[in-house]
C-alpha positions as a printed Julia matrix, in Angstrom:
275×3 Matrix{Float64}:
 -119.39  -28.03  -129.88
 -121.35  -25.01  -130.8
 -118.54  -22.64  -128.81
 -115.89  -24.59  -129.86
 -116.42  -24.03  -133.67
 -116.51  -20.27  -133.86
 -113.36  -20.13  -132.02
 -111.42  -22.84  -134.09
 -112.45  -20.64  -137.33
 -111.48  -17.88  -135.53
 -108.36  -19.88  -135.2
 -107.71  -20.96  -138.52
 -108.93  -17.07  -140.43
 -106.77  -16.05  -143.31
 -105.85  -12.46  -144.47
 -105.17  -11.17  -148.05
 -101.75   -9.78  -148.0
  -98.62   -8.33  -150.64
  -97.79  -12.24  -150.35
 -100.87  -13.82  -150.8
 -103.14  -15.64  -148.15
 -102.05  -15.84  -145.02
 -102.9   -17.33  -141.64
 -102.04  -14.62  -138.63
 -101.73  -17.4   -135.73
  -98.63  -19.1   -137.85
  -96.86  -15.58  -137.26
  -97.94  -15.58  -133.39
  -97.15  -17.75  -130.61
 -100.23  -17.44  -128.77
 -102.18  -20.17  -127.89
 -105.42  -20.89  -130.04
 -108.49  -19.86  -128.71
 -109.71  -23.47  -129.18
 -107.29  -25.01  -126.94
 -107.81  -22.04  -123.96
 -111.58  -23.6   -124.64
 -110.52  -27.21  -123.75
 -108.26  -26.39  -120.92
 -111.25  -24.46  -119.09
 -114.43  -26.27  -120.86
 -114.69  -29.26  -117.86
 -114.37  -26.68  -115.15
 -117.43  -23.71  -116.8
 -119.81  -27.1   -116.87
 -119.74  -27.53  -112.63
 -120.94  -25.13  -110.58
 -118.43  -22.62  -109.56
 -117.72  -23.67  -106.06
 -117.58  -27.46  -106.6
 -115.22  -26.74  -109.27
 -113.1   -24.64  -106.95
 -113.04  -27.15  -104.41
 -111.94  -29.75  -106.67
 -108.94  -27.8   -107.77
 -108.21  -26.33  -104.27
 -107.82  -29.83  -103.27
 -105.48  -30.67  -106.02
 -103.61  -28.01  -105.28
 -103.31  -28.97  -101.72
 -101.64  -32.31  -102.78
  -99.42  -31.03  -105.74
  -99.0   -26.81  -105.09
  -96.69  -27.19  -108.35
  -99.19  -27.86  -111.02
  -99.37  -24.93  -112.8
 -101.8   -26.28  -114.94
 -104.27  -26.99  -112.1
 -103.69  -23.08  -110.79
 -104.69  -21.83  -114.24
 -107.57  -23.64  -114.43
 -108.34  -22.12  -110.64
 -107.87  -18.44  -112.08
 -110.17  -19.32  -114.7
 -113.03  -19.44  -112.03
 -112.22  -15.66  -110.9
 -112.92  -16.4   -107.2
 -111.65  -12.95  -105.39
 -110.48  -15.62  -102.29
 -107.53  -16.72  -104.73
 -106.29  -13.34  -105.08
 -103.53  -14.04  -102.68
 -103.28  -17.87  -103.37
 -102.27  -17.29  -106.67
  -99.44  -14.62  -105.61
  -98.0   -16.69  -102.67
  -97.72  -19.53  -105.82
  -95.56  -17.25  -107.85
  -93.38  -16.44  -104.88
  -92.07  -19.54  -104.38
  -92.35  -21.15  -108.4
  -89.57  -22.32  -110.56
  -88.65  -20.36  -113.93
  -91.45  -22.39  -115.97
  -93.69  -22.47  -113.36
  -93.76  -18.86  -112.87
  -94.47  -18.59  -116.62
  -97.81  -20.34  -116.13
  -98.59  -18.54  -113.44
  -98.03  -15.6   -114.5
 -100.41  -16.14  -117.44
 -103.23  -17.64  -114.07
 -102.46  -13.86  -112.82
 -104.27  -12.2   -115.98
 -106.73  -14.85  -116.59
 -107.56  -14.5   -112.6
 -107.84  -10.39  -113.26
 -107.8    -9.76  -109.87
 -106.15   -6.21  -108.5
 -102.47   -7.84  -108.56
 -102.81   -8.17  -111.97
 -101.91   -5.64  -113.94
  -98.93   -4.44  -111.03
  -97.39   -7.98  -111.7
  -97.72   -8.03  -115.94
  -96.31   -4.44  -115.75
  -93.5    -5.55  -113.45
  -92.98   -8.6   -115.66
  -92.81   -6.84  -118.94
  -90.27   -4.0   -117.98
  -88.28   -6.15  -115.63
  -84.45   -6.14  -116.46
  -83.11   -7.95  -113.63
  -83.35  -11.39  -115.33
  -81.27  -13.87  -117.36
  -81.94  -13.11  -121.86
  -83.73  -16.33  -122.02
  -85.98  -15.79  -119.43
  -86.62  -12.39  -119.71
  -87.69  -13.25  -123.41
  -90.43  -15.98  -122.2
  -91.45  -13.24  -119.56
  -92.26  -10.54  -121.38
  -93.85  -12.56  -124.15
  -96.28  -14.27  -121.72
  -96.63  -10.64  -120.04
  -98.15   -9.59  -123.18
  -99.76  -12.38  -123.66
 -101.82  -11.58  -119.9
 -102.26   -7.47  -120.76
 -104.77   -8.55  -123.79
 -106.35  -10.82  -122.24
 -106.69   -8.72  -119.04
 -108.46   -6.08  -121.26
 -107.73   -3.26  -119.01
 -106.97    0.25  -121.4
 -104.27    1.16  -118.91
 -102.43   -1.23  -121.17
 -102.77    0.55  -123.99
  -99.59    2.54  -122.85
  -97.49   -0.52  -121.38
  -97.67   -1.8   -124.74
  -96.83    1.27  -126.86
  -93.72    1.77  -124.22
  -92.93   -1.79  -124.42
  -92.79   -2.13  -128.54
  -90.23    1.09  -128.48
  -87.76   -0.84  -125.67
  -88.12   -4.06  -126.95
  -86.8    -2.68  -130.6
  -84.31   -0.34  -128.78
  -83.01   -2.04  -126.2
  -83.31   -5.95  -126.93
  -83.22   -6.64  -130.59
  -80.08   -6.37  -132.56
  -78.25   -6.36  -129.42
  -76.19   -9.47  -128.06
  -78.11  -12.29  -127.66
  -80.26  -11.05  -129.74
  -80.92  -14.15  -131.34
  -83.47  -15.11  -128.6
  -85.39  -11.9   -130.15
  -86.21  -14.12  -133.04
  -87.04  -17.18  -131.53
  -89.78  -15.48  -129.06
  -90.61  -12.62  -131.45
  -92.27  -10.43  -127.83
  -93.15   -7.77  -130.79
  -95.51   -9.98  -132.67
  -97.12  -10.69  -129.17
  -97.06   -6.96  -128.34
  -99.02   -6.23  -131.49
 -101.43   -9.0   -130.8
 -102.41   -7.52  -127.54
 -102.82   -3.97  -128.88
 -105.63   -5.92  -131.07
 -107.28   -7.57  -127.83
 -107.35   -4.22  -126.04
 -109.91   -2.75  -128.94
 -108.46    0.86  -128.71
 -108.5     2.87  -132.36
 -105.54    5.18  -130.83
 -103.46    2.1   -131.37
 -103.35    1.79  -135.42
 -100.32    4.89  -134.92
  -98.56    1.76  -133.44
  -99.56   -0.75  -135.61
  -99.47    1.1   -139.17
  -95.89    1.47  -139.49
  -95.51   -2.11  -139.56
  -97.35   -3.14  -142.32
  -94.16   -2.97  -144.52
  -92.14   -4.88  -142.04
  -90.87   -8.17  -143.61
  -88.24   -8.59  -141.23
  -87.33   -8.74  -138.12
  -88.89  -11.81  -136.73
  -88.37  -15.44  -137.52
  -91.72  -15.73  -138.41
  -91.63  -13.15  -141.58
  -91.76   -9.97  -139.73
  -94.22   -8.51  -137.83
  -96.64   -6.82  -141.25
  -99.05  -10.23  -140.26
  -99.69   -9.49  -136.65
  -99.83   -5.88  -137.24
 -102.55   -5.98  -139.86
 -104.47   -8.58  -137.5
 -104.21   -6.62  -134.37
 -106.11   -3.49  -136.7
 -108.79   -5.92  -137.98
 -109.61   -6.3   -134.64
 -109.65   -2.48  -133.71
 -112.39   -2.31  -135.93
 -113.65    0.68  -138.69
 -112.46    2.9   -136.71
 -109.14    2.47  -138.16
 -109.68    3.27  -141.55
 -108.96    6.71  -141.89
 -105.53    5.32  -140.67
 -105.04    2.38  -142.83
 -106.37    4.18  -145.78
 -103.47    6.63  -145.66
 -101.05    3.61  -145.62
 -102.66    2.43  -148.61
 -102.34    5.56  -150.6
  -98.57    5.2   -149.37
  -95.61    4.63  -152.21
  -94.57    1.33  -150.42
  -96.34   -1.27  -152.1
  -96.09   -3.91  -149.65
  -97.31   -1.92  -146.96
 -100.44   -0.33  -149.24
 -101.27   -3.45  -150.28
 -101.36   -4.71  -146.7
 -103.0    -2.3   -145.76
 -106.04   -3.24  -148.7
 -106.32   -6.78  -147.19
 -106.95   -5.15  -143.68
 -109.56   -3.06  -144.74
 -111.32   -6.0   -147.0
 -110.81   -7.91  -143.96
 -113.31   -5.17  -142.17
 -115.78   -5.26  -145.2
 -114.62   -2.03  -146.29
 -114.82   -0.81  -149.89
 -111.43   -1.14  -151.76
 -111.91    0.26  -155.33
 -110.27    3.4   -155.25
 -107.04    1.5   -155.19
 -107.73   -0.47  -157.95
 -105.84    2.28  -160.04
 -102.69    1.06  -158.73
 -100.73   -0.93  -160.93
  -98.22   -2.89  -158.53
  -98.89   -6.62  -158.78
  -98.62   -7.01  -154.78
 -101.66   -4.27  -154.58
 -103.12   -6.37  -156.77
 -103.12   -9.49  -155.41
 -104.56   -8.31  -151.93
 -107.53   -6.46  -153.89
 -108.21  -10.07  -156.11
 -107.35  -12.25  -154.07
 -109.86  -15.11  -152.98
């Protein structure tokens, strides 16, 4: 209970933006923190190898259940390394997916080949290449490794070149990949990303979840104070929704605001009031 709770606040945290309050995980599908917790929670309280056992022998009688080979990657037992690949190789279209997201948790040495192969892959079907890509960026934040700092930056130009406002676009805004692209930029905790992230604190649209301003400014609170030389310039910008975005991520950092107070626009001031 005492783990859970910090990450179901972390969860559930609000930012002060040109439209008010707003939660970033409603403008991200990424699964909560809290629920990660509760798939892995039973397995952290054995002792590693007991653990792995149990799941090996799972495994043994159902080599499908995705679910079962997550929970194995979770333990980070170098032996699996080549379990886990041989279990791509031969999984479905959903199973993959899972999979692919027990690759990163596993962080082994296949793991960043196969999330940059999954991410700039163009050999598959719209719909799957969507779900593939998304989960791909899903796995390069949570791997954490800063060589993903440029898949990413690459990976935001194609997918707004070469995938959205094209045909079948429309998949584009049911699995918004940008919004999950932005999101790992924040897990990755590198202040050379806000060039990347501060153009989009204007953007309204784009994604069927109101743009991609939301998980932009969320993926800077994370970078830290680092990025406020950045952010401040965005906030001294004429576009008022993207200064006054800007003003809820740096009162999100516990940065001082009141030199913007002399602005007059009534988004502005609703991220500098607003409680």
């Amino acid at each position: 209970g005492a783990a859970r709770a910090p990450l179901a606040a972390r969860d559930a945290r609000t930012l002060f933006t040109a439209f008010g309050p707003r939660a970033p995980a409603r403008a991200l599908a990424v699964a909560p923190l809290a629920a990660r917790f509760d798939t892995f929670v039973a397995d952290a309280l054995l002792p590693r190898d007991a653990a792995r056992a149990a799941l090996r022998s799972r495994l043994a009688a159902a080599p499908e259940d995705a679910a079962a080979w997550l929970r194995l990657a979770a333990l980070r037992h170098p032996d699996d390394d080549a379990a886990l690949a041989a279990a791509r190789a031969n999984a479905g279209r959903r199973a993959d997916h899972l999979l692919l997201d027990a690759v990163a948790v596993h962080g082994g040495a296949a793991a960043l080949p196969a999330l940059r192969g999954a991410l700039h892959a163009r050999d598959v079907d719209p719909g799957r290449g969507f779900t593939q890509r998304r989960v791909a960026a899903d796995g390069l934040g949570r791997l954490g490794e800063h060589a993903g700092v440029d898949l990413l930056r690459r990976a935001l130009r194609d997918e707004r070149a070469d995938f959205e406002g094209r045909p079948g676009a429309g998949l584009g805004v049911q699995y918004p990949v940008r919004a999950n692209l932005l999101w790992a930029l924040g897990e990755l905790g590198d202040p050379g990303a806000a060039d990347a992230l501060c153009p989009l604190l204007g953007e309204t649209q784009g994604s069927a979840f109101g743009g991609f301003y939301l998980p932009a400014m969320d993926a800077l609170v994370r970078l830290g104070p680092a990025v406020a030389g950045a952010v401040g310039a965005v906030a001294d910008s004429a576009d008022a929704i993207a200064a006054a975005n800007a003003v809820g991520v740096l009162r999100a950092l516990g940065l001082p605001v009141d030199r913007w107070r002399a602005r007059s626009e009534p988004v502005v001031r609703a991220a500098l009031e607003g409680s």
